[in-house]
N, C-alpha and C positions, 0 to 999 in steps of 0.2 A: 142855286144849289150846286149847279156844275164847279161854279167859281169856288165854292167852299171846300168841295171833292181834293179838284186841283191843290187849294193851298194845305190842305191837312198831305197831300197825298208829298207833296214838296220836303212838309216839313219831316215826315217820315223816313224822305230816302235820305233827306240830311243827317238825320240821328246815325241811320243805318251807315250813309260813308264814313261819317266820323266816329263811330264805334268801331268800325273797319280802322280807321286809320289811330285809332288808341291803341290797338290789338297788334297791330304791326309793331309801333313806338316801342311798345313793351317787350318783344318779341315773346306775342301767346298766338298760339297756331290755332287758328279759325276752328278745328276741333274739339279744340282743351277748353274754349270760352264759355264755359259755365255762368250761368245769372249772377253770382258773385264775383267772379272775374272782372265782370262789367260792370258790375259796380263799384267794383273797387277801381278801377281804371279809370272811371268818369268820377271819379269821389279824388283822386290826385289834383282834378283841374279846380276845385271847389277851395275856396281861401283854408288855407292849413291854420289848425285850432294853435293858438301860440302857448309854448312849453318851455319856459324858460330855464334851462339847466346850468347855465354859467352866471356867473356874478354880475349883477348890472347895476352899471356905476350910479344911474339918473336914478331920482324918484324912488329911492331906496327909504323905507322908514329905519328907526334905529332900531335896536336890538336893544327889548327891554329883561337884563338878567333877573333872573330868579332869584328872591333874597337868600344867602347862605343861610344850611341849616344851623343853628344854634350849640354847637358839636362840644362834647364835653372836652378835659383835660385830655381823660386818658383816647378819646375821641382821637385828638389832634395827634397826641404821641404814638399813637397806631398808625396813622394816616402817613407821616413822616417817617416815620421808619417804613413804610410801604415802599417809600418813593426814593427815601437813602440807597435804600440794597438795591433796587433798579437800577442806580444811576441818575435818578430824576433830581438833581442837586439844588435846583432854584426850589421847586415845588416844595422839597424838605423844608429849606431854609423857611419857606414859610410859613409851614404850619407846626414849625419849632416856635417861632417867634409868636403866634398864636398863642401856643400852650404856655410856653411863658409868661405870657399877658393873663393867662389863666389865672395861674399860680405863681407869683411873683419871687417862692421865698422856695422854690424847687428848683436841686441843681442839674436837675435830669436834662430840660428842656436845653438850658444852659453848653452842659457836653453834648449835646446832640448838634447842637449849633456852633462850637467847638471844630467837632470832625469834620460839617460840613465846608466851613470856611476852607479848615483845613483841604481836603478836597479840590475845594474850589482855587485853590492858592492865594485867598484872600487872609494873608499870618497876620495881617492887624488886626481884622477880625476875630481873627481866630483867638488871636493873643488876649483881647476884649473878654471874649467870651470865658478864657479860660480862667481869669482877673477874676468874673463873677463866679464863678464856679468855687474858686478858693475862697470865698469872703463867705460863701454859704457854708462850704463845708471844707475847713482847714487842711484837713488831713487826705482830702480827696488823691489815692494815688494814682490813679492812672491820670486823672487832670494834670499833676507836677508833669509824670511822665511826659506828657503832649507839648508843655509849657516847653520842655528840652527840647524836645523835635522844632517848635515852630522857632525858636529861639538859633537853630540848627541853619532851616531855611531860609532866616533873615542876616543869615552869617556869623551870629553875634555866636562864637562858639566860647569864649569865656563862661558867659553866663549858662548856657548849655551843658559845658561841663561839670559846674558850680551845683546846677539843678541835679543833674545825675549822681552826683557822690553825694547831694543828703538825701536823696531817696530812702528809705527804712529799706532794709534787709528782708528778703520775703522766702517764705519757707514752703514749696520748694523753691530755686531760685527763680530769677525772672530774666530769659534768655536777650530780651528785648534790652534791658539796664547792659546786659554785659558787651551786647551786641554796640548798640549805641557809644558806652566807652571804647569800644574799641576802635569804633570811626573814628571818635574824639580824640584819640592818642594817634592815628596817624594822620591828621591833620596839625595835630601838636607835633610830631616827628618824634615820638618817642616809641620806636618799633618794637623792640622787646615788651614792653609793656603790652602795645597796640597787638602783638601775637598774643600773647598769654588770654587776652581777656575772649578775642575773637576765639578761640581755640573752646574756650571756659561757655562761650556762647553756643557755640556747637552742641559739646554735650547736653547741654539743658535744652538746645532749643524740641519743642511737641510742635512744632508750625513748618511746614513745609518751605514756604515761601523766605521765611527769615534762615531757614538751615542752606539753601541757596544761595541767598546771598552772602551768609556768612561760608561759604566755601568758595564763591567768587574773589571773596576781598583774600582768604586765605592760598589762594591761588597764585596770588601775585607777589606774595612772599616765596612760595614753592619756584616757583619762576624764577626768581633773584638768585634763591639756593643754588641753581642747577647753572646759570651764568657764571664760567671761571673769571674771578679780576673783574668781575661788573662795575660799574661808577655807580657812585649814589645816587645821580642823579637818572636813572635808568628806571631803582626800585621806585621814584618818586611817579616818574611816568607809568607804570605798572599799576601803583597804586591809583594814581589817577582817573587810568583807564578803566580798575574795578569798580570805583567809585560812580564813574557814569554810566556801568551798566546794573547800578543796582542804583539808580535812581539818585545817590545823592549830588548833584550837579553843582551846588554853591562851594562841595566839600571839593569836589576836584576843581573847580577854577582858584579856591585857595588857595590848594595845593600846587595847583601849574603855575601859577604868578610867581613864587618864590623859583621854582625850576628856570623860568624864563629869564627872572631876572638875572638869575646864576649862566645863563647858557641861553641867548636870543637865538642860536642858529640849528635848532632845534625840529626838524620839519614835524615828526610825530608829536612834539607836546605839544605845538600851535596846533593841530588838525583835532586831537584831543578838547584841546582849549576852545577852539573853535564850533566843537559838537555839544559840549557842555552850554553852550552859549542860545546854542539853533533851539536845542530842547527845551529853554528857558522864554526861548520864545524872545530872545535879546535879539534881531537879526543883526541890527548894524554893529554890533560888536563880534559875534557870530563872521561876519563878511572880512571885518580886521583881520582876525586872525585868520583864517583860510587866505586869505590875500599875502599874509605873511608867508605861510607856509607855500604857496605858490612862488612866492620869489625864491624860493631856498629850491624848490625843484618843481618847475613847470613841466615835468611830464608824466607827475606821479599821478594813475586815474583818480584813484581816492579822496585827491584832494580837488581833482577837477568836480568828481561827483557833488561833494561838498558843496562849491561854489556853484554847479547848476541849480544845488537847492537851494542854496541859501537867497539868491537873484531870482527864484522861482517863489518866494516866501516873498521880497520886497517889491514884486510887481513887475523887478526887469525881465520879461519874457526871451528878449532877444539876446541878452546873456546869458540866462539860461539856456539856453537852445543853443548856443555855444559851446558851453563848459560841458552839457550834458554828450556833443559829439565829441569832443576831446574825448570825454571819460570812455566815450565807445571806442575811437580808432586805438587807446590807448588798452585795451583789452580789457574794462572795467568787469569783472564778476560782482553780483550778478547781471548780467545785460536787461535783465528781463525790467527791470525798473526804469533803467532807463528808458528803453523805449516806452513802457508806461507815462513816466513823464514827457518823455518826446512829442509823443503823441499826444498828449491833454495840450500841450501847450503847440503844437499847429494846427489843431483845432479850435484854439483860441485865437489864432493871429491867421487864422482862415485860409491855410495852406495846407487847403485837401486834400492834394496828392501829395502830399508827405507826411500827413495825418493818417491816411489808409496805409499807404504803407507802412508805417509804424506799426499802427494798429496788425495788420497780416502777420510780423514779425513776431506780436506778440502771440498769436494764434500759433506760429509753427513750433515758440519757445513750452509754450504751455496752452494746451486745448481743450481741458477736462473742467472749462467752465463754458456753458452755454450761453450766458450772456455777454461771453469776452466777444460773440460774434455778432452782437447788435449794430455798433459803431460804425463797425468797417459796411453793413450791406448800408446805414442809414445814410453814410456818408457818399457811397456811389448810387444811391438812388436820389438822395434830395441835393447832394450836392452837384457831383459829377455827372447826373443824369448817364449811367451806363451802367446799365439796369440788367444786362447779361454777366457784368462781374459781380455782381449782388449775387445775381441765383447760384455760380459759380462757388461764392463763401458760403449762399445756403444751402445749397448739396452738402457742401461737408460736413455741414453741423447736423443736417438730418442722418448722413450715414453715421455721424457721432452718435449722436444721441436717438436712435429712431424709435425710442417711448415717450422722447419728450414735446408735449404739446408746444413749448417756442421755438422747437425746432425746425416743428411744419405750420408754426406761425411767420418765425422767417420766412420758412420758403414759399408759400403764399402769398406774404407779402412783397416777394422779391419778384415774382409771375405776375403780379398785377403789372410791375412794371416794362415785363416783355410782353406783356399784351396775352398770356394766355391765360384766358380767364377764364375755364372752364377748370383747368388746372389748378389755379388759383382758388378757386369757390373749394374745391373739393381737396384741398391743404388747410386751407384753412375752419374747413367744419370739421376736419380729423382732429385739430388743436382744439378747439371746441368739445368735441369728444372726449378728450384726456384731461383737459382741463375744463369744465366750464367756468372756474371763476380766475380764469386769466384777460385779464379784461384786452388785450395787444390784438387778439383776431377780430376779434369785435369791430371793433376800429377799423382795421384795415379791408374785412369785409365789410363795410359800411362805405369804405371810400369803393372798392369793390363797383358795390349797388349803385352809386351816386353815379361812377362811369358811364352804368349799363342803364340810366334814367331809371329804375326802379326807386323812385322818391320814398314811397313808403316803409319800402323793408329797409331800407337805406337810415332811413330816420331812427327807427326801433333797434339798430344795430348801434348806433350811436350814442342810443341812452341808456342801453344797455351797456357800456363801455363805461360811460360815464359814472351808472350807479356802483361797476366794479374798482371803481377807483376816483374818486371822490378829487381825491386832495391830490392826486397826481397828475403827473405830465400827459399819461393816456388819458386821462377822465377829461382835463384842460382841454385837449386838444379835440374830444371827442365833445365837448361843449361846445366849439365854436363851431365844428362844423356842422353840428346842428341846428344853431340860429343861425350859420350863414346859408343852411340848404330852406328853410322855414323863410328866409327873406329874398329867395330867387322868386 
């Protein structure tokens, strides 16, 4: 009986050191340990229940979709225009091509798929669609109209024109028809004309956007006016110029190729030519001409900027990164972009101390965005590990912004990294407070916990990150470290 005494009496003081010595681990003071305390402390050491929150690759069944509901015509044609005026251009296109299937001998579906090509800058398409549209309904005017335009952006400007003069005569007039001719006539180089109609588009235009533009393109006539002994070929780069800020870009490289071929030594039409080309998404031709325009005057910024983007588009980094310092010693306005780009791209070619600094410059140039101050604390904490110029950039953003909860999420998370974590806890549950569904403190107080061995609240902070941001980089992030902390 003694021997039995003894071994219970053993196993007792064992529980007792080792509940002592959980209470410590955790830092809870032998006073605060409540029956719950302790069981939650000895409930950490017990195989953790697995909670899969991130994608896992193995042993995955499939995803079986639900059959689509059975959706009527006018179903589909709701749904589609839902997704047009958003922006949603794929999704349109295909519950255009639905409803079409619906109703084979409707020309609605038709122009809807029409605009969206359009849009999309797919003009065969578009062209297609506009083909079927006429065969339903002959007289369809706005369908001719579009037929012009796309006929427009595939260059073919004959037949564009040809479309616009049979268009029917519309009462009141149609500011669009007059607008359109009068691109068409300085493209053709017949200016007087090409005034008269722009001018005639004017007063008809009810559309903001088109009265714009039509006072852009008539601008650059005004311009010419006011040049004593101008060359013509000056009006033609003017015009060109107005052309690509109102969006029609096939019209200005038509226009510049005649000018070039009249006068190669031309630095503003090539830089014109050249922008025309970038917008088009053409880069290697786009890089021609900037490249031309660089030999005619290698120190003009504009054109240096030019070439940082256009080499920033094809993938050359380290050209870029080049031309985009040119464009800066060369006193390129606005600075602010470039460094923007500076920045993205040493952070690409993983030269962080010229990535933060960049990044700071853009902070001193413009600071009235609070996420412009993420980069620079991410990159001296995960990169450069110097985790006192973090809290440094997050002060400033807290005395910026001190209602904004990521501003005492930064600073939170920048304290974790000097080590004051009491500081840090109580930054980061203010951001909490202002925001709760900012999913960033979450996160960071969960790395936080994970420091201070607090396995559990550690975990709960994590999935709670997770569920505030799903499909993002915090939710990502806050998934792994949750089945990496579940598998310690």
């Amino acid at each position: 009986m003694r021997k039995f005494f003894a071994i219970v009496s053993a196993v007792v003081l064992a529980i007792v050191l080792s509940t002592l010595a959980l209470l410590i681990q955790n830092d809870v003071k032998l006073a605060d340990a409540t029956p719950k305390i302790v069981y939650n402390v000895w409930r950490n050491l017990l195989p953790a229940k697995t909670i899969v929150i991130a994608p896992v690759k193995e042993d995955v069944k499939p995803v079986i979709a639900e059959p689509e509901p059975n959706l009527s015509y006018e179903d589909r044609m709701t749904k589609g225009r839902y997704y047009f005026d958003r922006g949603f251009l794929t999704f349109a296109s295909n519950e255009f091509v639905k409803a079409a299937n619906l109703s084979p001998t409707s020309a609605d579906p038709y122009l809807m798929l029409l605009r969206t090509n359009y849009e999309l800058g797919d003009y065969t398409k578009a062209m297609k669609n506009a083909e079927i549209v006429l065969d339903l309904e002959p007289n369809q005017y706005d369908t001719r109209l579009e037929l012009a335009k796309i006929n427009i952006k595939l260059s073919d400007f004959e037949t564009a024109t040809s479309l616009i003069d049979q268009l029917p005569v519309q009462s009141p007039p149609d500011a669009r028809v007059d607008y359109y001719r009068g691109l068409l006539q300085v493209v053709n180089r017949t200016d007087d004309l090409a005034r008269k109609s722009l001018k005639k588009a004017l007063l008809e235009s009810e559309d903001d956007g088109l009265t714009e533009d039509t006072k852009t393109m008539l601008a650059a006539y005004t311009e010419f006016d006011f040049a004593q002994a101008a060359d013509a070929l000056f009006l033609q780069e003017l015009l060109a110029k107005g052309l690509n800020k109102v969006g029609e870009f096939e019209m200005s490289i038509h226009l510049l190729k005649g000018v070039l071929q009249e006068r190669s030594d031309l630095r503003d039409a090539w830089i014109l030519f050249g922008f025309a080309y970038l917008n088009l998404e053409k880069y290697s031709f786009a890089l021609t001409a900037f490249e031309k325009a660089y030999e005619l005057d290698s120190e003009w910024p504009v054109t240096q900027y030019f070439l940082g983007l256009t080499h920033k588009e094809l993938g050359n980094k380290s050209d870029a990164i080049v031309y985009f310092n040119y464009a800066l010693s060369n006193q390129f306005e606005p600075k602010l972009v470039l460094y923007q780009n500076l920045a993205d791209l040493y952070l690409e070619t993983q030269d962080y101390e010229k990535a933060v600094a960049a990044y700071e410059e853009i902070l001193h140039i413009n600071d009235d965005d609070i996420n412009a101050f993420v980069r620079p604390i991410w990159i001296y904490l995960d990169f450069l590990h110097r985790p006192k110029e973090a809290v440094r950039v997050a002060e400033v953003a807290n005395a910026l912004f001190p209602e904004s909860a990521m501003s005492f999420n930064l600073l939170g998370w920048s304290q974790i990294g000097t080590g004051e974590e009491l500081l840090a806890e109580q930054n980061l549950k203010k951001a909490m407070e202002l925001d709760p569904n900012l999913p960033a403190p979450y996160l960071n107080l969960g790395t936080l916990y994970e420091e201070q061995k607090k396995f559990e609240v550690a975990l709960q902070m994590y999935q709670k990150a997770y569920e505030l941001d799903q499909n993002g980089s915090i939710g990502t992030t806050a998934a792994q470290k949750y089945n990496d902390l579940l598998a310690k």
